[in-house]
ROFIMI-698475 format. One record per residue (C-alpha): residue number from 1; residue in one letter; y, z, x. Coordinates in steps of 0.1 Angstrom, whole numbers. Each point is the difference from the previous one (the first is absolute). Layout:
BEGIN
<NUM,"A",<Y,Z,X>>;
...
// end
This chain:
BEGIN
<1,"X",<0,0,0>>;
<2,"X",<33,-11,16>>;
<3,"X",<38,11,-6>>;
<4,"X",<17,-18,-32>>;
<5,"X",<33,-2,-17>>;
<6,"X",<9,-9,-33>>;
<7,"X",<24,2,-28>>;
<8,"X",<-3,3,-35>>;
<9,"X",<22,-14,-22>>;
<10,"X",<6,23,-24>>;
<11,"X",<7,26,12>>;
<12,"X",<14,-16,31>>;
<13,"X",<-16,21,21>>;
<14,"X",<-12,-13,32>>;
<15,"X",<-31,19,18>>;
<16,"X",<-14,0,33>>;
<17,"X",<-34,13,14>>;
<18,"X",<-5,7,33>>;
<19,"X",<-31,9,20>>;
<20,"X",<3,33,17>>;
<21,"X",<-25,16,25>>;
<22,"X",<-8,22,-30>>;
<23,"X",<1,-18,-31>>;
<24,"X",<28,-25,-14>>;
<25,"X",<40,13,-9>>;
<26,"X",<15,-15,-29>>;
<27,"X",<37,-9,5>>;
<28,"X",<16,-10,-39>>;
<29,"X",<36,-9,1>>;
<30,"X",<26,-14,-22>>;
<31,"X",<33,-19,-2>>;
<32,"X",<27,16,-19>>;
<33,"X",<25,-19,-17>>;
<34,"X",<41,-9,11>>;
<35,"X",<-9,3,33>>;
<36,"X",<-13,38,2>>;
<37,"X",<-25,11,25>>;
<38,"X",<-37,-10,-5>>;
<39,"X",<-22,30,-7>>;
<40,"X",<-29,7,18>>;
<41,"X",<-27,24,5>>;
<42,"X",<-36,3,13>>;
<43,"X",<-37,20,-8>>;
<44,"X",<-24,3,24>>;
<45,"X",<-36,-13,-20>>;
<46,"X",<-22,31,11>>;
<47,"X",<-26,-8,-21>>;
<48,"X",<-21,-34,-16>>;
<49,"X",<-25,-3,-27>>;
<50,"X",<-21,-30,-8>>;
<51,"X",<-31,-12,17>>;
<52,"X",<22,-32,15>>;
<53,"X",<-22,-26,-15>>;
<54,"X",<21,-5,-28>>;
<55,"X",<33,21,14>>;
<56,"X",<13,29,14>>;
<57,"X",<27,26,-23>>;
<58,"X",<21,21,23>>;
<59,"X",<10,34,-5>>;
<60,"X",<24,23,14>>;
<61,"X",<9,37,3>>;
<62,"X",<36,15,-10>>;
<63,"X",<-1,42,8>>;
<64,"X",<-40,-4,-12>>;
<65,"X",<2,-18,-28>>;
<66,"X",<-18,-34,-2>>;
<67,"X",<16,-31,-13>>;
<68,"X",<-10,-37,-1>>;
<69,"X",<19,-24,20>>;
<70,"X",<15,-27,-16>>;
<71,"X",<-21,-28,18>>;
<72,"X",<-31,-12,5>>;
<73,"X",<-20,-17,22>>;
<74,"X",<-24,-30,-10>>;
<75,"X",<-32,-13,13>>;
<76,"X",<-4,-33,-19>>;
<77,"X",<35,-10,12>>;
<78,"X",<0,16,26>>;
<79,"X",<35,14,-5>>;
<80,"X",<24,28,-7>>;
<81,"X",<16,2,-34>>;
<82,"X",<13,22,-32>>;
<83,"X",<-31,22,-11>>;
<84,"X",<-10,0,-31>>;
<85,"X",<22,6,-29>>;
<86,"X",<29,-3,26>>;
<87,"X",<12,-29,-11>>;
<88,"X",<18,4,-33>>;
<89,"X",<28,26,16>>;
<90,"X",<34,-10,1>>;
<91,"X",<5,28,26>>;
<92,"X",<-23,15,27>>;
<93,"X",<-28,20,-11>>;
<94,"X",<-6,24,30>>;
<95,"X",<-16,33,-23>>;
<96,"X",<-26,-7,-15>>;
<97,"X",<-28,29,2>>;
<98,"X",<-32,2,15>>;
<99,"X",<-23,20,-19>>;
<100,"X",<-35,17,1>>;
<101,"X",<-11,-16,-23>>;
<102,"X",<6,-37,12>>;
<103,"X",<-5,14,35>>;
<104,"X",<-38,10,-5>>;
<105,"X",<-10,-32,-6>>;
<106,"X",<13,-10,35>>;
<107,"X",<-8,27,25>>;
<108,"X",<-23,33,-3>>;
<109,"X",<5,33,4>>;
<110,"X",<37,0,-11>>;
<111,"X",<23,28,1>>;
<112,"X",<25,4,-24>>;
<113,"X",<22,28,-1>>;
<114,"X",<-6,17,-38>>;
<115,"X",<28,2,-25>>;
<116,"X",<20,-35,15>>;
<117,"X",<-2,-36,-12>>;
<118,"X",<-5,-15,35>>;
<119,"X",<2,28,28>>;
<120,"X",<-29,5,23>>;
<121,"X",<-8,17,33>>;
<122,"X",<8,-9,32>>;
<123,"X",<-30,-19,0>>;
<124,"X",<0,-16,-31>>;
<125,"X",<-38,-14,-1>>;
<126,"X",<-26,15,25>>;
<127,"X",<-23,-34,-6>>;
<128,"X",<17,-33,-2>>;
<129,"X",<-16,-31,-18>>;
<130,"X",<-34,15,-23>>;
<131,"X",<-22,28,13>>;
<132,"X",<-38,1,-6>>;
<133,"X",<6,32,-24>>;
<134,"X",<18,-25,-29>>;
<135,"X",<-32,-13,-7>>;
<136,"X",<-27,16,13>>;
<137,"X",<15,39,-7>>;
<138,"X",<9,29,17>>;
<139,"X",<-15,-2,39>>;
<140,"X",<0,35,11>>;
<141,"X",<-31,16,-10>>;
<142,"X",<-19,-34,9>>;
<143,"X",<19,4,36>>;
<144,"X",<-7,34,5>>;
<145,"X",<-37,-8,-7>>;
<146,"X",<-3,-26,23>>;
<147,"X",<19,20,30>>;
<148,"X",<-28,30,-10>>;
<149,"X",<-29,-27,6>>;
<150,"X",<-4,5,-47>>;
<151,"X",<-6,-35,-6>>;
<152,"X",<-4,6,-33>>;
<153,"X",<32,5,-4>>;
<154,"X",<6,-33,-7>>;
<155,"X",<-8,4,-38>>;
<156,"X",<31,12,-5>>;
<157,"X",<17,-36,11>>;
<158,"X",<5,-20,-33>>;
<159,"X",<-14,-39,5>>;
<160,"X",<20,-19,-28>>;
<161,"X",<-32,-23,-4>>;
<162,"X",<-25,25,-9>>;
<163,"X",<27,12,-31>>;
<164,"X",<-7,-5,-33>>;
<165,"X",<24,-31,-11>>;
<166,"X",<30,20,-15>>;
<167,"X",<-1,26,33>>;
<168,"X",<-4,-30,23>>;
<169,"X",<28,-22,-15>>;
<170,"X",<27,32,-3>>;
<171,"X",<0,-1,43>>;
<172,"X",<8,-30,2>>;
<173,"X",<28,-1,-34>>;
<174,"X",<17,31,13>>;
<175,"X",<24,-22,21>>;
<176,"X",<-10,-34,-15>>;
<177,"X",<0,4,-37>>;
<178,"X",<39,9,-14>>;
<179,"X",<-1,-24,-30>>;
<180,"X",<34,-5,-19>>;
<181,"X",<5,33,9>>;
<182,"X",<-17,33,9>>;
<183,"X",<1,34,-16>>;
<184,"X",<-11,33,17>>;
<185,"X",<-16,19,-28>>;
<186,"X",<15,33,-11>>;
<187,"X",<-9,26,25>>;
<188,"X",<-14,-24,26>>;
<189,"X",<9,-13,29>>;
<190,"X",<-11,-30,24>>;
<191,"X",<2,15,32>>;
<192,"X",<-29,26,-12>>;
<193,"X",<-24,-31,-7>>;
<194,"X",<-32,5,22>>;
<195,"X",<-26,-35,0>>;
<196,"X",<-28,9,-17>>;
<197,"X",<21,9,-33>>;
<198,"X",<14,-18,-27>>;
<199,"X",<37,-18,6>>;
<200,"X",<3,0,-39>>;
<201,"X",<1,38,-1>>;
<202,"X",<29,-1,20>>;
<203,"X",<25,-30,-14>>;
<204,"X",<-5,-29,-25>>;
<205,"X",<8,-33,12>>;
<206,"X",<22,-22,-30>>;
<207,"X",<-7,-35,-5>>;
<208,"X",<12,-21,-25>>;
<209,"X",<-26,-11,-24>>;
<210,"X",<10,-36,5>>;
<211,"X",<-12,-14,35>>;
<212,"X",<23,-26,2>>;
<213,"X",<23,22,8>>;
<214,"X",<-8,11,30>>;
<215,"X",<11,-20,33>>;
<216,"X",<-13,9,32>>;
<217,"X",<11,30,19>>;
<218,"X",<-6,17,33>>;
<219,"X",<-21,23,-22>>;
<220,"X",<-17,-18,-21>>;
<221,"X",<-33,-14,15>>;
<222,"X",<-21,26,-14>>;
<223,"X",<14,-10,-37>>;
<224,"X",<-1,-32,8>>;
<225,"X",<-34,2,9>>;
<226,"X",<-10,21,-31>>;
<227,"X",<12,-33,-19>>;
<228,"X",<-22,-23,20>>;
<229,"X",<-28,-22,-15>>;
<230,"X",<-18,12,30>>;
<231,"X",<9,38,-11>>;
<232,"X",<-11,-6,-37>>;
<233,"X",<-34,-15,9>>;
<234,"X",<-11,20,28>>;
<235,"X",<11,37,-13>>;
<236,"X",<3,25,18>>;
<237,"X",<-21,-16,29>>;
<238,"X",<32,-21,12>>;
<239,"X",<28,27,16>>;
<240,"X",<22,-1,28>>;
<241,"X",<-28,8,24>>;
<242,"X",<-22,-27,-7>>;
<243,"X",<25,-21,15>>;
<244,"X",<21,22,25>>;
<245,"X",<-17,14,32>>;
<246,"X",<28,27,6>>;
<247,"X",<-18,9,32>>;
<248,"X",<-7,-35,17>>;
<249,"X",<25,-22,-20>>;
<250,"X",<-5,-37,10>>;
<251,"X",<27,-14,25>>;
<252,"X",<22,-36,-8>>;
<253,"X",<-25,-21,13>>;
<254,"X",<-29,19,-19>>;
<255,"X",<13,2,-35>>;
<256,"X",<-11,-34,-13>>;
<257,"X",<-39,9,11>>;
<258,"X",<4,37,-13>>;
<259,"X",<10,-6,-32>>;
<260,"X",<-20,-29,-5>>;
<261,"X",<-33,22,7>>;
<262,"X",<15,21,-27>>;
<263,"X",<2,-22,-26>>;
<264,"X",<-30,-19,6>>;
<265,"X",<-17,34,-10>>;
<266,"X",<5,-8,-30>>;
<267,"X",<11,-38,-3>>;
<268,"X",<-21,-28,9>>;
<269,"X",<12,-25,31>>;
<270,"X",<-1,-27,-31>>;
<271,"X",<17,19,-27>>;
<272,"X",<31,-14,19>>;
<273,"X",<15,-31,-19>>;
<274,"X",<27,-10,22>>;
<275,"X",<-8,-29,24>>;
<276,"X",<-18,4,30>>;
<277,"X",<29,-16,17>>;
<278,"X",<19,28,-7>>;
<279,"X",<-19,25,7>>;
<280,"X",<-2,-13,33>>;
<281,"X",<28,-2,3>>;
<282,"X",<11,37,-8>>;
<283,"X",<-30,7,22>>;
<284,"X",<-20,16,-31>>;
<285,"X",<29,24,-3>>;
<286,"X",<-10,15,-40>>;
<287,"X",<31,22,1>>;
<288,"X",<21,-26,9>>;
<289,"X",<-6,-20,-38>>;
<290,"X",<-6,34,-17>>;
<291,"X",<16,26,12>>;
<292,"X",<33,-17,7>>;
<293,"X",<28,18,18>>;
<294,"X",<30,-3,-24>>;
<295,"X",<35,17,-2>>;
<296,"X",<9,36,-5>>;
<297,"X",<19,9,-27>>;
<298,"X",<17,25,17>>;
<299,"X",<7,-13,36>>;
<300,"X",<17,-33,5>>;
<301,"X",<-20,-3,33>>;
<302,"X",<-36,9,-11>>;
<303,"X",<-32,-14,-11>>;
<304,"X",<-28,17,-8>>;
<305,"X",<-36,-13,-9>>;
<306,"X",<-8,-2,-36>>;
<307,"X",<-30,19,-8>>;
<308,"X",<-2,-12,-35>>;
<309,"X",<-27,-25,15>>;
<310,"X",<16,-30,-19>>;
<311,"X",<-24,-29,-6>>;
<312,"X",<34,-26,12>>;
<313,"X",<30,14,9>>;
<314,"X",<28,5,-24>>;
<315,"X",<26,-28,1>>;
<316,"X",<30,26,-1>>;
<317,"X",<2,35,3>>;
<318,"X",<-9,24,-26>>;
<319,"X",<37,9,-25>>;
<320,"X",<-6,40,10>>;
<321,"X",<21,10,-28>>;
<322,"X",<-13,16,-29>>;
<323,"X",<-9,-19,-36>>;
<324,"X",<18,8,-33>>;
<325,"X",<-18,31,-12>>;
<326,"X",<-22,8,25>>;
<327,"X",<-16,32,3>>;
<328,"X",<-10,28,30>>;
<329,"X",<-39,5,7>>;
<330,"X",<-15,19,22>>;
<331,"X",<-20,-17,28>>;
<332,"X",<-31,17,1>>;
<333,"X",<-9,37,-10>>;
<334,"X",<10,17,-32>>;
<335,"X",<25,-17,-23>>;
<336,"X",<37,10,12>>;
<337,"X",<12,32,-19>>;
<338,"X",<38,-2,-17>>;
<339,"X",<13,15,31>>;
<340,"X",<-14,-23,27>>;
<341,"X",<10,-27,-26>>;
<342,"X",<32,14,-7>>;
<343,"X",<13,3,37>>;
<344,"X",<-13,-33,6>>;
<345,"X",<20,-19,-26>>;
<346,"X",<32,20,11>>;
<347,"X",<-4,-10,36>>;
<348,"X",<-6,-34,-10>>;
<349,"X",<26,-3,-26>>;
<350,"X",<27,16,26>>;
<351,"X",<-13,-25,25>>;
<352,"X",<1,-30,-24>>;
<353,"X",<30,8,-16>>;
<354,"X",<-21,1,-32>>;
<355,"X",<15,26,-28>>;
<356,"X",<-32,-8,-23>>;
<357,"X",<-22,10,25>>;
<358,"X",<23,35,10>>;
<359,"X",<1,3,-41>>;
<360,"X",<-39,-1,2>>;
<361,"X",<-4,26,26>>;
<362,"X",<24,23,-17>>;
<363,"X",<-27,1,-29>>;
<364,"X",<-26,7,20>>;
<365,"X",<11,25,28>>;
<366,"X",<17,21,-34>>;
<367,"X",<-37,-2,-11>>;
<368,"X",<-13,10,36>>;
<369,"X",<24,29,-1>>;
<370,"X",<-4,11,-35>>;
<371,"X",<-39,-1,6>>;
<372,"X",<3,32,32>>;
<373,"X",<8,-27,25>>;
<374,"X",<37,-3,13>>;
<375,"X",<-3,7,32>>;
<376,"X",<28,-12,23>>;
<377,"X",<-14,-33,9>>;
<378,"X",<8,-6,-41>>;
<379,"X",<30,20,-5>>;
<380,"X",<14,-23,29>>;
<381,"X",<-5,-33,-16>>;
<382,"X",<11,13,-33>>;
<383,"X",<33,8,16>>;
<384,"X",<-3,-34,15>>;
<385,"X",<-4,-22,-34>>;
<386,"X",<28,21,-17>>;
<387,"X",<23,-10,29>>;
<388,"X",<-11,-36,-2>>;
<389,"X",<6,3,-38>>;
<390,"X",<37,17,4>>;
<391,"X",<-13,36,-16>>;
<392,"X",<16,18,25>>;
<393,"X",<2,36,-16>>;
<394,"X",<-41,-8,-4>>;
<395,"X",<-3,-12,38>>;
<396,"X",<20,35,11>>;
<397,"X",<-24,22,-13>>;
<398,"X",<-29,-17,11>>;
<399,"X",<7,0,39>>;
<400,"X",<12,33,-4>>;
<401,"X",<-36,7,-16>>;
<402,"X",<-19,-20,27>>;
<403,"X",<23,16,33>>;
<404,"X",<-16,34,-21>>;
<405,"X",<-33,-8,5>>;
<406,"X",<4,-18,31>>;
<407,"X",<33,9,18>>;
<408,"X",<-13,-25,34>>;
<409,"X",<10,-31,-26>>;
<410,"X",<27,-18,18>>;
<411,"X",<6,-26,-25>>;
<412,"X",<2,26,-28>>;
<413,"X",<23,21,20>>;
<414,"X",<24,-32,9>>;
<415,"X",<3,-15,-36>>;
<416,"X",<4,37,-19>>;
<417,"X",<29,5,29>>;
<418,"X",<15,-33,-12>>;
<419,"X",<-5,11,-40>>;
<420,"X",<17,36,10>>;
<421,"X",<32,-16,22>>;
<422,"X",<6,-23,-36>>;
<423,"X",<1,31,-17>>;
<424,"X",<27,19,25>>;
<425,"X",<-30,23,20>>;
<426,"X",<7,-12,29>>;
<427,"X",<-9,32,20>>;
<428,"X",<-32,-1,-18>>;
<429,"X",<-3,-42,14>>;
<430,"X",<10,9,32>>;
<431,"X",<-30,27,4>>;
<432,"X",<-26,-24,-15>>;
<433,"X",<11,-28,21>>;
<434,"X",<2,24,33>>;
<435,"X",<-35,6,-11>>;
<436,"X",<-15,-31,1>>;
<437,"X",<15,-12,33>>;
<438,"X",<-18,27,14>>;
<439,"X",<-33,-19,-13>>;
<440,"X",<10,-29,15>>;
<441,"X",<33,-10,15>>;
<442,"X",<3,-36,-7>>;
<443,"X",<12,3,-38>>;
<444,"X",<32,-15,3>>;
<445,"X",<10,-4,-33>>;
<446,"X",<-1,41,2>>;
<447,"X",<22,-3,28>>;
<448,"X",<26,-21,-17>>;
<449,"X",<-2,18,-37>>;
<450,"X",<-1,31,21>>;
<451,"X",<34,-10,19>>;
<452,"X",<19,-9,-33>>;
<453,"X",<-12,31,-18>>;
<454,"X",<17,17,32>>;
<455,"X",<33,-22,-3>>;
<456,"X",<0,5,-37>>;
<457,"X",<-1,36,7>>;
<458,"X",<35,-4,32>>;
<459,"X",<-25,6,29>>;
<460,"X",<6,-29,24>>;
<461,"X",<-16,17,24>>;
<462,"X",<-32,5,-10>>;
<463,"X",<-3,-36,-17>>;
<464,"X",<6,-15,32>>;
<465,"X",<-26,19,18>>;
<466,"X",<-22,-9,-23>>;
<467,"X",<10,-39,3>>;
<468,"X",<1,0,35>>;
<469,"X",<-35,11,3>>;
<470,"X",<-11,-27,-24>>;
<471,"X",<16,-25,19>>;
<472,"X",<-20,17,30>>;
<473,"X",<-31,-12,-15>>;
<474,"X",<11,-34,-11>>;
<475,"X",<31,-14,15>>;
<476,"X",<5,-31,-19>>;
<477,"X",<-3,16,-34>>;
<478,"X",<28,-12,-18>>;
<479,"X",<-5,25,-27>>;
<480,"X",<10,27,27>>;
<481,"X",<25,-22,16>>;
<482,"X",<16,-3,-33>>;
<483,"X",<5,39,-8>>;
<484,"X",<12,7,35>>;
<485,"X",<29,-25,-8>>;
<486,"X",<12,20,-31>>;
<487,"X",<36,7,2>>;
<488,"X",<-10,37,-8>>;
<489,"X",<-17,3,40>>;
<490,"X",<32,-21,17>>;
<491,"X",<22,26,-11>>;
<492,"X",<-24,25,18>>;
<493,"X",<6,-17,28>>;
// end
C-alpha cells in the first residue's frame, strides 16, 4: 500500500495518506473562502481492521477513545478513498465511534472500558484479526490440560462440525448473519455468546419478508446463502463450512480447483450447460458464472461474492430498497416478539426516513412495554419515533425514562439535554451534555448546543473553551468554526 492524495468534492476536503515506520498519518485539509487560511490538521492511524483482501478501515485513538477514520483503503482498486458511508458529507466526518460491538467482529479479546460509547484501555484488543476461542470456545481449560499432559482435555474445545445444525450455524452467523437489522434480546448481550449455544437466544436477525429486497452487503453471505437453490435442496448439509476451510484457505492461484472439488460433491462435471469453450476458457472456474462478485451497496469501492448461487447472473443489481408493505421476519429461530419487532421498525424507519414504519413501531414497543417489557433498549426508540413524529413533551419523558434505567445512554442523555435547553433548563442540558462527553468525547453537536446554552446563559468564557476543544478534535468543522465567529466571543476578545 503506497501514499495517496485525494479530494472530495463535496466537502472540499482534500486528504493525504502517508506511510510512516509505524502505520499511515492522515493529513485532511481545506481551503477557506476570500482568501483565509487553509485549515489543516492530522491523526495518526494507530490501528486497521479488515483482512486486506477486500480492504483495510483505519482507526484512531483520541485520549482512549476509538474512532474510525474517514478513509479507506481498497484491494480491488488498489487505492485510497472515502470509507464507507463517507461520501454523502458536505463537511468532514472525523468522529465517528468505534464500538464493541462492531469491534468484536474484527479483533478478539477486546477491551472496552464499561460505562463509555467508544473508550477502551490502553490496549484496546489483546488479539487482532479472529482468535480460535470465537469459534471453537473458551481455550483455557483445554490449554491447561494439555500443558498438565490431560489430553482429554480436549473435550471441552467445541468443533462447529460435529454441532447439531442450529448450534453449528449460530458460530458462524454471530458475525455473519445481521439481516436488515439486529436486535439483542432483552436482557442479553452478544459479547456473552459462547459457540456451542444458540445465537437466537441472544438477538433476532430482521429481514424483510420480501427477498427482492435485499441487495448484497458485506454481511450478507450467510443470508444470501440461506436463499440459495443450493441451500433449499441440500438443508442443512450445505453451511459455510462445506465450502470454507478457515484453517488452510486456498491461495489466488488455488481457488478455481478448490471450489470446483466443492461443487462437484454434489454437481456433476456435465450438469454444466454453458459451452465447453467457455469453461475453458474461465479455466473451470464455477464461482466465477455463479457466485459472481457484484457491487456493495454500501461501499462505492467494493464487491463481494454473491452467495445466493445464481443459476446466470443478474443483469443489474438487486433495487435494495424495501416494497410497499413489506413486513419484518425473523430469520431463523422463534418468531420476532413486539419488542425485537418494534425496535426494528423504529431503527429502520429513522434510517429510511419512513414515518409509517416509526408509526408501526410505536404500536408495537407500547405493546412490548405494556406487556413487563420496557427495558431501556425500548424506552430509547420510543423517545426516538416521538421525536421523528414532532411529540416532543412525549420524547422528554421517554429519554428521561431510558437515562433512569440506563444512565451510560449517550444518545439519550444528548437529545433529552437538547429537549431541556428548548425549555429554559439549561443547567440541567449542560450536566447531561457534560455527561456524555465523558462517554465519549467526539459528540460535537454536544459541544456546539453546549457552547450556545453557555452564551445564552452571558458565559463567554466557558463556551469558548468548550469550542475550542471541539475544534481540537476536528479543525475544519465549520459547525465550530461558525460559533467561534459569533459577535458575542469577539467582544470577549
Amino acid at each position: 500500500m503506497h501514499a495517496s492524495d485525494f479530494s472530495h468534492a463535496l466537502s472540499g476536503v482534500r486528504y493525504q495518506i502517508q506511510k510512516q515506520r509505524e502505520g499511515f498519518t492522515l493529513t485532511f485539509s481545506q481551503k477557506q473562502p476570500a482568501g483565509a487560511a487553509e485549515i489543516r490538521g492530522t491523526q495518526q492511524l494507530t490501528h486497521f481492521i479488515g483482512s486486506g483482501s477486500v480492504g483495510r478501515s483505519y482507526l484512531f485513538s483520541v485520549m482512549g477513545f476509538l474512532f474510525q477514520a474517514p478513509v479507506s483503503y481498497y484491494a480491488r482498486s488498489r487505492k485510497w478513498d472515502l470509507a464507507p458511508g463517507y461520501q454523502h458529507h458536505d463537511d468532514l466526518f472525523l468522529m465517528r465511534p468505534v464500538e464493541s460491538e462492531c469491534l468484536e467482529c474484527h479483533a478478539s479479546r477486546v477491551q472496552p472500558v464499561p460505562g463509555t460509547q467508544n473508550g477502551y484501555r490502553e490496549v484496546p484488543f489483546l488479539e487482532g484479526s479472529i482468535s480460535c476461542e470465537r469459534c471453537h470456545g473458551p481455550g483455557k481449560i483445554h490449554a491447561d490440560g494439555i500443558a498438565s499432559g490431560r489430553h482429554a482435555a480436549a473435550k471441552h474445545i467445541v468443533n462447529p462440525a460435529t454441532l447439531e445444525a442450529p448450534r453449528r450455524d449460530s458460530v458462524c452467523a454471530q458475525c455473519h448473519l445481521l439481516g436488515e437489522v439486529r436486535i439483542v434480546r432483552e436482557g442479553r448481550s452478544l459479547s456473552d455468546f459462547v459457540p456451542g449455544e444458540l445465537l437466537s437466544d441472544y438477538a433476532v436477525s430482521l429481514v424483510w419478508k420480501s427477498i427482492t429486497a435485499s441487495g448484497l452487503k458485506a454481511t450478507s453471505h450467510y443470508q444470501k446463502l440461506w436463499q440459495s437453490r443450493c441451500r433449499q435442496m441440500s438443508g442443512d448439509r450445505l453451511w459455510c463450512g462445506t465450502c470454507h476451510s478457515l484453517h488452510s484457505p486456498p491461495n489466488r492461484q488455488q481457488s478455481a480447483d478448490f471450489f470446483r472439488r466443492k461443487c462437484l460433491a454434489c454437481h456433476q462435471q456435465n450438469d454444466c450447460r454453458e459451452s465447453t469453450t467457455l469453461r475453458r476458457t474461465r479455466n473451470d472456474h464455477c464461482v466465477q458464472c455463479h457466485m459472481p462478485k457484484a457491487q456493495s451497496l454500501e461501499a462505492e469501492h467494493s464487491v463481494f461474492t454473491d452467495h445466493a448461487i445464481p443459476r446466470r447472473p443478474l443483469a443489474k443489481p438487486v433495487d435494495a430498497s424495501p416494497v410497499a408493505d413489506n413486513e419484518l421476519i425473523s430469520f431463523w429461530g422463534p418468531k420476532a416478539e413486539p419488542r425485537e419487532l418494534g425496535i426494528g421498525y423504529a431503527q429502520l424507519g429513522r434510517q429510511l426516513q419512513d414515518k409509517n414504519q416509526v408509526a408501526r413501531a410505536v404500536g408495537l414497543l407500547r405493546a412490548a412495554e405494556a406487556a413487563g417489557h420496557g427495558d431501556a433498549s425500548v424506552l430509547l426508540q420510543l423517545a426516538y419515533a416521538s421525536d421523528q413524529l414532532g411529540r416532543r413533551e412525549e420524547a422528554t419523558s421517554y429519554y428521561q425514562r431510558a437515562r433512569q434505567l440506563d444512565p451510560t445512554q449517550t444518545v439519550a442523555s444528548v437529545n433529552l439535554a437538547n429537549h431541556l435547553a428548548m425549555k429554559g433548563q439549561t443547567r440541567e442540558a449542560i450536566a447531561l451534555w457534560e455527561d456524555a462527553l465523558l462517554r465519549n468525547p467526539g459528540l460535537e453537536s454536544a459541544r456546539v448546543n453546549m457552547a450556545m446554552a453557555f452564551l445564552q446563559q452571558g458565559d463567554r468564557s466557558s463556551a469558548e473553551k468548550v469550542l475550542k476543544t471541539a475544534l481540537g478534535l476536528n479543525p475544519v468543522s465549520r459547525a465550530v468554526r461558525r460559533l467561534l465567529a459569533d459577535p458575542r466571543l469577539a467582544r470577549q476578545r
